[in-house]
N, C-alpha and C positions, 0 to 999 in steps of 0.2 A: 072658896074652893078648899077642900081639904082628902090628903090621899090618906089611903091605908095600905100599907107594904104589910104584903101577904106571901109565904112559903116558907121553906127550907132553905136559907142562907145566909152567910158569914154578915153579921152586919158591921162585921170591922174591914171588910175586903174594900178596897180604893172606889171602885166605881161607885157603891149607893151610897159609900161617906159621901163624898162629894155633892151627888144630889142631894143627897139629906140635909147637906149644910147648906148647899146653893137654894133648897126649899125656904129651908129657915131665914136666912138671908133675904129674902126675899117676900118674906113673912105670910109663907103659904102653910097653915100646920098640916102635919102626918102623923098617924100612926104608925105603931108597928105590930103585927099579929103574928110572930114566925120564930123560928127554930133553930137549933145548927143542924146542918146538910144531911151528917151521919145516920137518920133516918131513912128506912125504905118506906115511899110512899104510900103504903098501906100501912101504914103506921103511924105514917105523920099526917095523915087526912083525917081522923079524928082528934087527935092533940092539935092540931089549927082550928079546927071548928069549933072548937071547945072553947080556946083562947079569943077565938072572933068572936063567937055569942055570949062569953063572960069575961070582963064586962062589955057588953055591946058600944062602939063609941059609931059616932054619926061622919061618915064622910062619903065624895063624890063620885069615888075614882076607886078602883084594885089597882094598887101597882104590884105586877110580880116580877121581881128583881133578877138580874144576870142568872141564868145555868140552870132557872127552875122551870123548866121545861113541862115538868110534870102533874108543878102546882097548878097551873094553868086553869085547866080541867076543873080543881076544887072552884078554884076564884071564878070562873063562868057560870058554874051551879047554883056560888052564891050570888052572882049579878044576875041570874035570872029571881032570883027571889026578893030582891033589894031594888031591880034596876039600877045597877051602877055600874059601869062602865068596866073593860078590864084595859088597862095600857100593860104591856109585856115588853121586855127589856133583853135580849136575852144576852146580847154582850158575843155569844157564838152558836153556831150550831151544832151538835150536839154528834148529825152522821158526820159532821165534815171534821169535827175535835176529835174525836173517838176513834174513826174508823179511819179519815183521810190521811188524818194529820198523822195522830200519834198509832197507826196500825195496826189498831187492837185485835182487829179482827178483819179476815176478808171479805172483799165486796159484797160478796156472793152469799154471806153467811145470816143465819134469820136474824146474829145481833145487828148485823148493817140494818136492815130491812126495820126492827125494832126500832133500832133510834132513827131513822128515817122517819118512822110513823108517828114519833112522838115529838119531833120536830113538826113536821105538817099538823098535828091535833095540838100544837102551842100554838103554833101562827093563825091556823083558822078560825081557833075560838077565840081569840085577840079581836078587842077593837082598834085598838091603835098598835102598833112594834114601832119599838124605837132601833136603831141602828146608830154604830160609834163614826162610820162613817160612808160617803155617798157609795163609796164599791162597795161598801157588805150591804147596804140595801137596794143596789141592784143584783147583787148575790141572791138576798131573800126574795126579791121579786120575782127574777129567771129560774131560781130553783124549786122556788114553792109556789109558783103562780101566785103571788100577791098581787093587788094593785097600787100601784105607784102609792095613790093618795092614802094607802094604809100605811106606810111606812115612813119614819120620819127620822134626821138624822140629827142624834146630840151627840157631839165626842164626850170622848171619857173625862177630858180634863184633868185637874188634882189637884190636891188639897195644899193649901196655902198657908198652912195655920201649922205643917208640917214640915214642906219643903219653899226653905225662904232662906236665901242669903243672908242670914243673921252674922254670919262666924264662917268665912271663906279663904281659904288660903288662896294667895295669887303670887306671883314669880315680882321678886323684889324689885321690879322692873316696869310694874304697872300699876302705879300708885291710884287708888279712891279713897274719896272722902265719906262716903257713904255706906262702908262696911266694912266689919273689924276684921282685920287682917293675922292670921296664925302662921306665925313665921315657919318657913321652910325649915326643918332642922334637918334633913338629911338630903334634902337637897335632890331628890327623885321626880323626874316625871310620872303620871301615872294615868292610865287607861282603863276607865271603871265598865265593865259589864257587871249587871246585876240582873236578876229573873229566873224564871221556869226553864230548866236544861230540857227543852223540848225543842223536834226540829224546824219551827215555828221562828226560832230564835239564831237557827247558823252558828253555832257555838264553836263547830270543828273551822269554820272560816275565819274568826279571831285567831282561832289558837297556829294557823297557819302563815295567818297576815303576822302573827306572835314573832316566830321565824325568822321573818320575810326583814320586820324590824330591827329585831336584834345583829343582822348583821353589820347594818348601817349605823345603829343608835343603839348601843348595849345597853345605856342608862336607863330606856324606857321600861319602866314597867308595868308589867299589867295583873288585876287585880278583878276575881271572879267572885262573887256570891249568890250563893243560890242552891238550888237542888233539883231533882226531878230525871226524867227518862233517862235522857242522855247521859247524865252524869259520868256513871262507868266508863262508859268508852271516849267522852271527853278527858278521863282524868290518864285514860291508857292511852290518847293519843297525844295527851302533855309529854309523857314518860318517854314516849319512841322518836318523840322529835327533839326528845332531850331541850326540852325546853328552863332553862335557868331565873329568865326574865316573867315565866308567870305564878299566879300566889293563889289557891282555893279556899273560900273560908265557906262556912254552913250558912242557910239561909237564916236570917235575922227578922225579928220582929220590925213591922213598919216604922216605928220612930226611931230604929236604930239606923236605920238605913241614910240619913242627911249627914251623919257626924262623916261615913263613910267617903260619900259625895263628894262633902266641903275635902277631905284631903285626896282630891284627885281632880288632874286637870282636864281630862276627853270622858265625856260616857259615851256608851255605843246601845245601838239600839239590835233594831234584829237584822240578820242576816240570811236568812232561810230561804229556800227556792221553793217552798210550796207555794199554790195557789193563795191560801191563807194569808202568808204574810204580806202578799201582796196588797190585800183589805183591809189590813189592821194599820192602828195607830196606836202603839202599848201605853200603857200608862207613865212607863220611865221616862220615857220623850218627854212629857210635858212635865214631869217630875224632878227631872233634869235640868230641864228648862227654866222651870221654876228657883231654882237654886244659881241660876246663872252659870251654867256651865255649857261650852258648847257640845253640841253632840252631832255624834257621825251615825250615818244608820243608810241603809238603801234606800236605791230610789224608787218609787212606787204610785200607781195613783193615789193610793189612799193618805201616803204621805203629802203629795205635793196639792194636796186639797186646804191644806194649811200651813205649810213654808215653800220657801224659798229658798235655792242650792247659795251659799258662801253668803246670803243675806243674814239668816234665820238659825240657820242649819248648814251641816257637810253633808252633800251627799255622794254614793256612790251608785257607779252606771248599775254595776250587776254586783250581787254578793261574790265576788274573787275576794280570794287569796292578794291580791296584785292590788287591786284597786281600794282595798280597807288601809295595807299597809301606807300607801301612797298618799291616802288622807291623811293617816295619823301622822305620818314626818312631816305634811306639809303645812300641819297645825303646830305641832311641833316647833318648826323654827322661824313661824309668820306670826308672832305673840299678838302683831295688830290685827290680824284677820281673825285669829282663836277669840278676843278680845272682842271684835267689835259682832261675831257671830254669838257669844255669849250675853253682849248688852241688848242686843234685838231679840234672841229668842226671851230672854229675860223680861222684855218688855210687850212682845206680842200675848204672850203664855198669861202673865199679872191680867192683859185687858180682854181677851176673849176667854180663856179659859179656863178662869177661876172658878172656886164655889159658887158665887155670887152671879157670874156670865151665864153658868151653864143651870141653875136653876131657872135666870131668866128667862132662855133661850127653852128648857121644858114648859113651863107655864107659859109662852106665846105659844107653842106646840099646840099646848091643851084647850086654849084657847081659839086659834084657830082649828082643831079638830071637830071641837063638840059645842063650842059657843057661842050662840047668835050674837049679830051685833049689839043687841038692847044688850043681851047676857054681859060680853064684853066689856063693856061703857060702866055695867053695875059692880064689877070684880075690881 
Protein backbone atom coordinates (compact mmCIF):
# COMPACT_ATOMS: atom_id res chain seq x y z
CA UNK A 1 0.00 0.00 0.00
CA UNK A 2 1.44 3.10 -0.63
CA UNK A 3 -0.27 6.88 -0.63
CA UNK A 4 0.50 9.97 -2.66
CA UNK A 5 -0.22 13.38 -0.78
CA UNK A 6 -1.38 15.65 -3.44
CA UNK A 7 -2.32 19.67 -3.27
CA UNK A 8 -1.58 22.85 -1.91
CA UNK A 9 -0.57 22.54 1.87
CA UNK A 10 1.63 23.36 4.60
CA UNK A 11 3.34 20.09 5.03
CA UNK A 12 4.69 21.14 8.41
CA UNK A 13 1.03 21.91 9.77
CA UNK A 14 0.21 19.20 12.98
CA UNK A 15 -2.44 17.19 11.22
CA UNK A 16 -0.43 15.40 8.05
CA UNK A 17 2.77 15.36 10.33
CA UNK A 18 1.26 13.15 12.30
CA UNK A 19 -0.21 10.91 9.69
CA UNK A 20 2.99 11.04 7.84
CA UNK A 21 4.75 9.74 10.76
CA UNK A 22 1.98 7.46 11.97
CA UNK A 23 2.34 6.21 8.10
CA UNK A 24 5.84 5.65 8.50
CA UNK A 25 5.59 4.17 11.75
CA UNK A 26 3.74 1.92 10.48
CA UNK A 27 5.82 1.26 7.41
CA UNK A 28 3.13 2.28 4.89
CA UNK A 29 5.49 4.54 2.24
CA UNK A 30 4.06 8.09 0.72
CA UNK A 31 4.75 10.37 -1.48
CA UNK A 32 4.43 13.86 -1.65
CA UNK A 33 3.42 15.80 -4.90
CA UNK A 34 2.29 19.46 -3.38
CA UNK A 35 3.05 23.01 -2.69
CA UNK A 36 2.57 25.75 -0.17
CA UNK A 37 -1.14 27.03 -0.06
CA UNK A 38 -0.36 30.74 -1.45
CA UNK A 39 -1.31 29.64 -4.80
CA UNK A 40 -4.65 30.18 -6.61
CA UNK A 41 -5.85 27.13 -7.93
CA UNK A 42 -5.49 27.82 -11.45
CA UNK A 43 -2.10 28.18 -10.91
CA UNK A 44 -1.36 25.39 -8.78
CA UNK A 45 -3.19 22.68 -11.22
CA UNK A 46 -0.57 22.77 -13.58
CA UNK A 47 2.64 23.04 -11.18
CA UNK A 48 0.98 19.62 -9.40
CA UNK A 49 0.65 17.98 -12.60
CA UNK A 50 3.86 18.63 -13.43
CA UNK A 51 5.42 17.53 -10.16
CA UNK A 52 2.96 14.29 -10.24
CA UNK A 53 4.15 13.08 -13.89
CA UNK A 54 7.91 14.14 -13.32
CA UNK A 55 9.12 12.07 -11.89
CA UNK A 56 6.03 9.61 -11.88
CA UNK A 57 6.27 7.37 -8.61
CA UNK A 58 3.87 4.28 -8.42
CA UNK A 59 1.26 4.40 -5.61
CA UNK A 60 -2.40 3.18 -4.36
CA UNK A 61 -4.24 5.93 -3.08
CA UNK A 62 -4.56 10.33 -3.71
CA UNK A 63 -4.46 11.57 -0.36
CA UNK A 64 -5.59 15.16 -0.39
CA UNK A 65 -4.76 16.65 2.78
CA UNK A 66 -6.72 19.12 5.38
CA UNK A 67 -8.30 22.74 3.74
CA UNK A 68 -7.59 21.56 -0.17
CA UNK A 69 -10.95 21.61 -0.97
CA UNK A 70 -10.11 22.58 -4.28
CA UNK A 71 -7.37 20.01 -5.10
CA UNK A 72 -9.80 17.49 -5.09
CA UNK A 73 -11.16 18.04 -8.53
CA UNK A 74 -7.25 17.69 -9.96
CA UNK A 75 -6.70 14.24 -7.77
CA UNK A 76 -10.24 12.72 -9.27
CA UNK A 77 -9.10 13.65 -12.93
CA UNK A 78 -5.92 11.99 -12.09
CA UNK A 79 -7.70 8.68 -10.47
CA UNK A 80 -9.68 8.54 -13.42
CA UNK A 81 -6.59 8.01 -15.51
CA UNK A 82 -4.60 5.95 -13.06
CA UNK A 83 -7.47 4.18 -11.24
CA UNK A 84 -6.60 5.15 -7.96
CA UNK A 85 -8.57 5.96 -5.39
CA UNK A 86 -8.98 9.60 -3.87
CA UNK A 87 -9.25 9.53 0.27
CA UNK A 88 -9.79 13.50 1.29
CA UNK A 89 -9.22 14.70 4.66
CA UNK A 90 -10.54 17.98 5.02
CA UNK A 91 -10.03 18.67 8.70
CA UNK A 92 -13.12 21.55 7.98
CA UNK A 93 -15.47 22.85 6.08
CA UNK A 94 -14.82 25.45 4.07
CA UNK A 95 -18.80 27.32 4.02
CA UNK A 96 -19.05 26.60 7.75
CA UNK A 97 -14.77 28.18 8.34
CA UNK A 98 -15.24 30.97 6.11
CA UNK A 99 -18.63 32.09 6.19
CA UNK A 100 -20.10 30.57 9.79
CA UNK A 101 -17.53 30.76 11.72
CA UNK A 102 -15.19 33.42 11.11
CA UNK A 103 -18.19 35.80 9.08
CA UNK A 104 -16.55 36.66 6.12
CA UNK A 105 -19.30 37.12 4.22
CA UNK A 106 -23.24 36.82 4.39
CA UNK A 107 -25.22 33.88 4.17
CA UNK A 108 -26.84 35.09 1.37
CA UNK A 109 -23.83 36.18 -0.66
CA UNK A 110 -22.52 34.11 -4.06
CA UNK A 111 -19.05 33.85 -1.78
CA UNK A 112 -21.32 31.72 0.82
CA UNK A 113 -22.93 29.79 -2.18
CA UNK A 114 -19.14 29.45 -3.80
CA UNK A 115 -17.64 27.85 -0.91
CA UNK A 116 -20.69 25.77 -0.41
CA UNK A 117 -20.19 24.32 -3.92
CA UNK A 118 -16.80 23.60 -3.36
CA UNK A 119 -17.34 22.00 -0.37
CA UNK A 120 -19.94 19.53 -1.96
CA UNK A 121 -17.53 19.01 -5.46
CA UNK A 122 -14.65 17.89 -2.47
CA UNK A 123 -16.82 15.41 -0.78
CA UNK A 124 -18.66 14.12 -3.90
CA UNK A 125 -15.75 13.30 -5.97
CA UNK A 126 -13.97 11.75 -2.69
CA UNK A 127 -13.97 8.18 -2.32
CA UNK A 128 -13.34 7.89 1.09
CA UNK A 129 -13.56 11.52 3.72
CA UNK A 130 -11.97 11.17 6.57
CA UNK A 131 -13.44 13.17 9.64
CA UNK A 132 -11.39 14.26 13.16
CA UNK A 133 -14.31 13.24 14.91
CA UNK A 134 -17.89 11.13 15.08
CA UNK A 135 -19.89 15.00 15.23
CA UNK A 136 -18.08 16.46 12.24
CA UNK A 137 -18.93 13.36 10.32
CA UNK A 138 -22.24 13.33 10.98
CA UNK A 139 -21.91 17.11 10.16
CA UNK A 140 -20.48 16.03 6.74
CA UNK A 141 -23.25 13.48 6.36
CA UNK A 142 -26.42 15.79 7.32
CA UNK A 143 -24.94 18.71 5.41
CA UNK A 144 -23.82 17.22 2.23
CA UNK A 145 -25.73 14.14 2.03
CA UNK A 146 -22.94 11.65 2.40
CA UNK A 147 -23.33 8.24 3.28
CA UNK A 148 -22.46 7.00 6.58
CA UNK A 149 -20.02 4.33 5.07
CA UNK A 150 -18.22 7.18 3.20
CA UNK A 151 -16.91 8.84 5.99
CA UNK A 152 -14.66 7.64 8.51
CA UNK A 153 -13.33 9.03 11.69
CA UNK A 154 -9.41 9.53 12.57
CA UNK A 155 -8.64 12.28 15.34
CA UNK A 156 -6.07 14.59 14.70
CA UNK A 157 -3.82 13.20 17.48
CA UNK A 158 0.05 14.70 17.72
CA UNK A 159 3.12 14.34 17.46
CA UNK A 160 5.16 12.92 20.13
CA UNK A 161 8.58 13.30 19.01
CA UNK A 162 7.60 17.21 19.79
CA UNK A 163 5.44 17.32 22.68
CA UNK A 164 6.77 14.81 25.61
CA UNK A 165 7.50 15.54 29.11
CA UNK A 166 11.14 15.61 28.65
CA UNK A 167 11.74 18.88 30.91
CA UNK A 168 8.44 19.74 33.11
CA UNK A 169 8.21 21.97 35.71
CA UNK A 170 5.84 20.58 38.68
CA UNK A 171 5.06 22.48 42.31
CA UNK A 172 7.90 21.20 44.73
CA UNK A 173 5.30 19.29 46.24
CA UNK A 174 4.92 16.48 43.74
CA UNK A 175 7.83 14.59 43.43
CA UNK A 176 8.50 11.96 40.02
CA UNK A 177 11.13 9.88 39.22
CA UNK A 178 10.59 9.81 35.80
CA UNK A 179 11.04 13.51 34.51
CA UNK A 180 13.36 16.17 35.05
CA UNK A 181 12.06 18.54 37.04
CA UNK A 182 12.79 22.89 36.33
CA UNK A 183 12.51 24.40 39.43
CA UNK A 184 10.07 27.10 40.14
CA UNK A 185 12.07 30.35 40.41
CA UNK A 186 9.31 32.73 40.68
CA UNK A 187 7.07 30.86 41.97
CA UNK A 188 3.88 31.59 39.67
CA UNK A 189 0.97 29.64 38.77
CA UNK A 190 0.11 29.74 35.16
CA UNK A 191 -2.78 29.16 32.79
CA UNK A 192 -1.60 28.49 29.21
CA UNK A 193 -3.96 29.28 26.09
CA UNK A 194 -2.36 28.98 22.96
CA UNK A 195 -3.95 28.96 19.19
CA UNK A 196 -5.88 30.77 16.40
CA UNK A 197 -7.83 34.13 18.02
CA UNK A 198 -10.78 32.94 16.29
CA UNK A 199 -14.32 32.61 17.81
CA UNK A 200 -14.02 28.94 17.33
CA UNK A 201 -11.65 29.33 20.42
CA UNK A 202 -13.78 31.87 23.28
CA UNK A 203 -10.96 33.77 23.91
CA UNK A 204 -13.16 36.81 25.29
CA UNK A 205 -14.37 33.95 28.04
CA UNK A 206 -10.70 33.31 29.38
CA UNK A 207 -10.09 36.70 29.45
CA UNK A 208 -13.26 37.12 31.75
CA UNK A 209 -12.91 33.95 33.74
CA UNK A 210 -9.13 36.10 33.77
CA UNK A 211 -11.21 38.50 36.22
CA UNK A 212 -13.38 36.35 37.76
CA UNK A 213 -9.78 34.84 39.18
CA UNK A 214 -7.76 37.44 40.02
CA UNK A 215 -10.05 38.51 42.65
CA UNK A 216 -9.83 35.31 44.61
CA UNK A 217 -6.03 34.19 43.56
CA UNK A 218 -3.98 37.33 42.22
CA UNK A 219 -1.03 34.97 41.88
CA UNK A 220 -2.49 33.13 38.99
CA UNK A 221 -1.47 33.99 35.83
CA UNK A 222 -2.35 33.71 32.53
CA UNK A 223 -0.42 33.51 29.55
CA UNK A 224 -1.76 33.93 25.62
CA UNK A 225 0.07 32.92 22.36
CA UNK A 226 -1.06 33.14 19.22
CA UNK A 227 -2.73 35.45 16.61
CA UNK A 228 -5.49 35.81 14.21
CA UNK A 229 -9.22 37.45 14.02
CA UNK A 230 -9.99 38.18 17.23
CA UNK A 231 -6.91 39.39 18.37
CA UNK A 232 -7.63 43.28 18.48
CA UNK A 233 -10.61 43.14 20.33
CA UNK A 234 -9.24 40.38 22.60
CA UNK A 235 -6.30 42.54 23.46
CA UNK A 236 -9.03 45.89 23.93
CA UNK A 237 -10.99 43.70 26.03
CA UNK A 238 -7.70 42.86 28.31
CA UNK A 239 -7.16 46.78 28.65
CA UNK A 240 -10.97 47.70 29.70
CA UNK A 241 -11.15 44.97 32.32
CA UNK A 242 -7.83 46.26 33.39
CA UNK A 243 -6.57 43.07 33.51
CA UNK A 244 -2.97 42.89 35.33
CA UNK A 245 -2.80 39.00 35.68
CA UNK A 246 -2.79 38.44 31.80
CA UNK A 247 0.57 38.25 29.45
CA UNK A 248 0.22 38.22 25.03
CA UNK A 249 3.07 36.88 23.29
CA UNK A 250 3.05 36.47 19.14
CA UNK A 251 2.48 33.19 17.74
CA UNK A 252 5.63 30.90 17.78
CA UNK A 253 6.84 28.28 15.47
CA UNK A 254 5.65 24.62 16.55
CA UNK A 255 8.70 23.44 18.34
CA UNK A 256 8.65 26.47 20.17
CA UNK A 257 5.62 25.93 21.62
CA UNK A 258 6.63 22.71 24.57
CA UNK A 259 9.42 24.90 26.21
CA UNK A 260 6.25 27.18 26.63
CA UNK A 261 3.85 24.34 27.89
CA UNK A 262 6.54 22.81 30.32
CA UNK A 263 6.46 26.35 32.27
CA UNK A 264 2.76 26.30 32.85
CA UNK A 265 0.64 24.41 34.98
CA UNK A 266 -3.39 24.36 33.26
CA UNK A 267 -3.68 24.64 29.33
CA UNK A 268 -7.13 25.49 28.18
CA UNK A 269 -8.61 24.54 25.12
CA UNK A 270 -11.65 26.18 23.44
CA UNK A 271 -14.28 28.00 24.58
CA UNK A 272 -16.51 29.17 21.71
CA UNK A 273 -20.43 28.86 21.40
CA UNK A 274 -20.56 28.18 17.72
CA UNK A 275 -21.85 25.11 16.29
CA UNK A 276 -18.21 24.37 15.21
CA UNK A 277 -16.71 24.02 18.35
CA UNK A 278 -18.95 21.95 19.50
CA UNK A 279 -17.32 19.04 16.66
CA UNK A 280 -13.91 19.75 17.08
CA UNK A 281 -11.14 18.28 19.13
CA UNK A 282 -8.09 20.92 18.60
CA UNK A 283 -5.00 19.76 18.23
CA UNK A 284 -3.73 21.45 21.64
CA UNK A 285 -5.85 19.03 23.70
CA UNK A 286 -3.98 16.23 22.75
CA UNK A 287 -0.79 18.35 22.64
CA UNK A 288 -1.17 19.23 25.81
CA UNK A 289 -1.88 16.08 26.94
CA UNK A 290 0.97 14.78 25.52
CA UNK A 291 3.20 16.79 27.68
CA UNK A 292 1.38 15.88 30.86
CA UNK A 293 -0.44 18.73 31.52
CA UNK A 294 -3.99 18.79 32.67
CA UNK A 295 -6.33 20.64 30.64
CA UNK A 296 -9.59 22.49 30.94
CA UNK A 297 -11.79 23.14 27.85
CA UNK A 298 -15.66 22.61 27.43
CA UNK A 299 -17.88 20.09 27.40
CA UNK A 300 -18.99 18.86 24.10
CA UNK A 301 -19.91 15.75 22.09
CA UNK A 302 -16.99 15.77 20.28
CA UNK A 303 -14.87 16.16 23.18
CA UNK A 304 -16.45 13.42 25.50
CA UNK A 305 -15.82 10.93 22.47
CA UNK A 306 -12.39 10.65 24.05
CA UNK A 307 -12.33 11.77 27.79
CA UNK A 308 -13.46 11.75 30.71
CA UNK A 309 -14.69 14.97 33.05
CA UNK A 310 -11.86 14.97 36.40
CA UNK A 311 -10.57 11.39 34.83
CA UNK A 312 -8.76 12.61 31.78
CA UNK A 313 -9.58 16.03 31.63
CA UNK A 314 -11.57 19.24 33.33
CA UNK A 315 -14.46 20.01 31.88
CA UNK A 316 -16.82 22.69 31.74
CA UNK A 317 -20.89 22.58 31.62
CA UNK A 318 -21.16 25.74 29.07
CA UNK A 319 -18.22 28.08 27.93
CA UNK A 320 -19.14 30.97 31.05
CA UNK A 321 -17.16 33.21 32.39
CA UNK A 322 -18.20 31.46 35.96
CA UNK A 323 -17.56 27.96 35.14
CA UNK A 324 -13.85 28.25 33.39
CA UNK A 325 -12.89 30.31 36.47
CA UNK A 326 -14.20 27.78 38.77
CA UNK A 327 -12.08 25.06 37.27
CA UNK A 328 -9.04 26.83 37.29
CA UNK A 329 -9.16 27.61 41.28
CA UNK A 330 -10.36 24.13 41.78
CA UNK A 331 -7.19 22.86 40.05
CA UNK A 332 -5.52 25.21 41.45
CA UNK A 333 -5.69 24.14 45.03
CA UNK A 334 -6.56 20.15 44.53
CA UNK A 335 -2.61 19.47 43.28
CA UNK A 336 -3.88 15.65 43.48
CA UNK A 337 -6.72 15.87 41.18
CA UNK A 338 -4.59 18.53 38.72
CA UNK A 339 -1.95 15.58 39.25
CA UNK A 340 -3.78 12.61 38.67
CA UNK A 341 -5.84 14.44 35.56
CA UNK A 342 -2.54 15.04 34.05
CA UNK A 343 -0.98 11.38 34.55
CA UNK A 344 -4.33 9.80 32.66
CA UNK A 345 -4.57 12.23 30.11
CA UNK A 346 -0.72 11.69 29.75
CA UNK A 347 -1.23 8.16 29.51
CA UNK A 348 -4.47 7.77 27.26
CA UNK A 349 -2.96 10.55 24.58
CA UNK A 350 0.97 8.12 24.53
CA UNK A 351 -1.74 4.89 23.66
CA UNK A 352 -4.39 5.92 21.32
CA UNK A 353 -3.15 8.90 19.92
CA UNK A 354 -0.05 9.01 18.90
CA UNK A 355 1.82 9.00 15.38
CA UNK A 356 2.01 5.38 15.56
CA UNK A 357 -2.13 4.85 16.85
CA UNK A 358 -3.31 7.17 14.41
CA UNK A 359 -1.55 5.79 11.33
CA UNK A 360 -2.67 2.52 12.43
CA UNK A 361 -6.15 3.29 12.97
CA UNK A 362 -5.91 5.07 9.01
CA UNK A 363 -4.44 1.99 7.30
CA UNK A 364 -7.34 -0.33 8.96
CA UNK A 365 -9.62 2.57 7.59
CA UNK A 366 -8.15 1.74 4.15
CA UNK A 367 -8.31 -1.36 4.51
CA UNK A 368 -11.55 -1.93 5.52
CA UNK A 369 -12.69 0.60 2.73
CA UNK A 370 -11.17 -0.74 -0.36
CA UNK A 371 -9.78 -4.23 0.55
CA UNK A 372 -11.05 -7.63 0.07
CA UNK A 373 -10.34 -10.06 2.49
CA UNK A 374 -7.62 -12.25 0.33
CA UNK A 375 -6.22 -8.21 -0.19
CA UNK A 376 -6.13 -7.73 3.49
CA UNK A 377 -4.47 -11.10 4.79
CA UNK A 378 -1.64 -10.12 1.64
CA UNK A 379 -0.88 -6.33 3.09
Amino acid sequence: MKLCFLGAYDPEYPRNTVIKKGLSRNRIEFSECGLRPRYKFFLRYPILLSRYLCPYSKHDFFFVPEFCQKDVPLARLLSLLTSKRVIFDPLASRFETKIIDWERKPLDSWQARWNLKIDNWAFKLSDLVLADTQAHKDYYCRMYGLPPEKVAVLPVGFDDDVFKPSVVRLPHYVPRNDIQVVPDKEDRFTVLFYGSFLPLHGVDVILQAAKKVYKKEPSIQFKFIGSGQTLPKVKSLAGELGLSNVHFEDWLPQDKLPERITLSDICLGIFGETEKARRVVPHKIFQSMGMRKPVITTRTPAVEEFFSHKENIFLVPEPKPEFLSGAILELKRDWVLRDKIAENGYQLVSREFSPEAIGRTLVDIIKRCFFTLKEKKEL
